[in-house]
N, C-alpha and C positions, 0 to 999 in steps of 0.2 A: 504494500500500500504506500500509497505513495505522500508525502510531508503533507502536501497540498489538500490532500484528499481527509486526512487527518485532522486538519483544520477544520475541514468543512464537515465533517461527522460532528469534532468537538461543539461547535456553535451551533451544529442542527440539535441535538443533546441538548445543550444547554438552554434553546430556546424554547424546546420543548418541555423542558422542566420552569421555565420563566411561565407559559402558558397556562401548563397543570396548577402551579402553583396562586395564579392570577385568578383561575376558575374555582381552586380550594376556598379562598380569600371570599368571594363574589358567593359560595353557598353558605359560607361562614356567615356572612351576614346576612343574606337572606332568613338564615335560621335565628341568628337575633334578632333579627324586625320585625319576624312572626312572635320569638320568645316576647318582646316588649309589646307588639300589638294584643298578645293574648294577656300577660300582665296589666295592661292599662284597661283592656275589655272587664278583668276581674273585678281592679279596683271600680270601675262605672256599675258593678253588678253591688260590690259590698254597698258604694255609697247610697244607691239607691234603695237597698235593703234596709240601712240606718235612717234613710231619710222617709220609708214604709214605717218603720217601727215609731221612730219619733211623732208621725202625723196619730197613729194609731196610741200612744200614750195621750199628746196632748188632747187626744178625741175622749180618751177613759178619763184624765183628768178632770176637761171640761165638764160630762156627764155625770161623775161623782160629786161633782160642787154643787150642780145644778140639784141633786138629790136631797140636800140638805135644807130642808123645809124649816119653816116655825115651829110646827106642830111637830116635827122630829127632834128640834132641838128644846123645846118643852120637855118631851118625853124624856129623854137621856137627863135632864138637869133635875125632875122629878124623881127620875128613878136616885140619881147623887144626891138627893136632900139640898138640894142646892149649894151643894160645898164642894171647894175645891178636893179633887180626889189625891193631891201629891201634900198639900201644904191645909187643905184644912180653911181656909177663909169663905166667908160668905157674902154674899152682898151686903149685909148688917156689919161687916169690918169695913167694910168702902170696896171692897173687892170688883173690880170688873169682871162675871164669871162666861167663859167661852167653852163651847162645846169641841174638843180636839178628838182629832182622829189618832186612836193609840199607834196601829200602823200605818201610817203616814200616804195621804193619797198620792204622793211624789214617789214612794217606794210601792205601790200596789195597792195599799189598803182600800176597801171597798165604806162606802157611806152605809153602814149598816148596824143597828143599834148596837150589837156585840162590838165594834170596833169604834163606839164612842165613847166619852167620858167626858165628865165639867171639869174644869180648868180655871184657876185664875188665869188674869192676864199677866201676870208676872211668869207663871208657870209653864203657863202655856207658849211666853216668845220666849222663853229659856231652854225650851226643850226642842221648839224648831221643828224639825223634818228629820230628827233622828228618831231611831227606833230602840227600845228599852229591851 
């Protein structure tokens, strides 16, 4: 074989691995533009999943507020004697008395006379939307 011919093997070789190598490159990425297109599709699935969930809390939220009548909040402070149930005071101490959701309509709790109780107002914004 001849120098010349040798040379031209070498660079046909080498171009040919310039090539494979350029088409390896080019599926390489192809396959991360799918990985990130399917990544970026998931996160649009989670957010709107949290953004189903949130409409669907604030929807329980609103509806349990709306449940809390007079005549249910008579009933639960009648059943308390009209006393606070943590601390004891009555409207006859100066107390302002509130009817609180023990588990908390932020955390689940449902407006249902089992999960009410009187409350001062002292007790009641001291205790907030934590659960006992």
């Amino acid at each position: 074989m001849s120098a010349g011919m040798a040379v031209f093997l070498y660079i046909a070789v080498v171009a040919l691995l310039v090539v494979l190598r350029i088409a390896s490159l080019r599926r390489q990425r192809e396959r991360d533009e799918r990985r990130m297109a399917a990544w970026a599709d998931q996160e649009r699935r989670y957010a709107q999943d949290r953004d189903r969930q949130e409409e669907h809390h604030l929807a329980f939220v609103a509806e349990q507020r709306r449940l809390m009548s007079d005549s249910l909040r008579y009933d639960v402070m009648r059943r308390d004697g009209f006393r606070c149930q943590i601390c004891g005071a009555t409207a006859k101490d100066g107390a302002k008395l509130h009817v609180d959701h023990i588990r908390p309509v932020s955390k689940g709790g449902r407006t249902e006379i089992s999960n009410l109780r009187t409350l001062c107002e002292r007790c009641n914004l001291g205790k907030g939307a934590k659960l006992e």
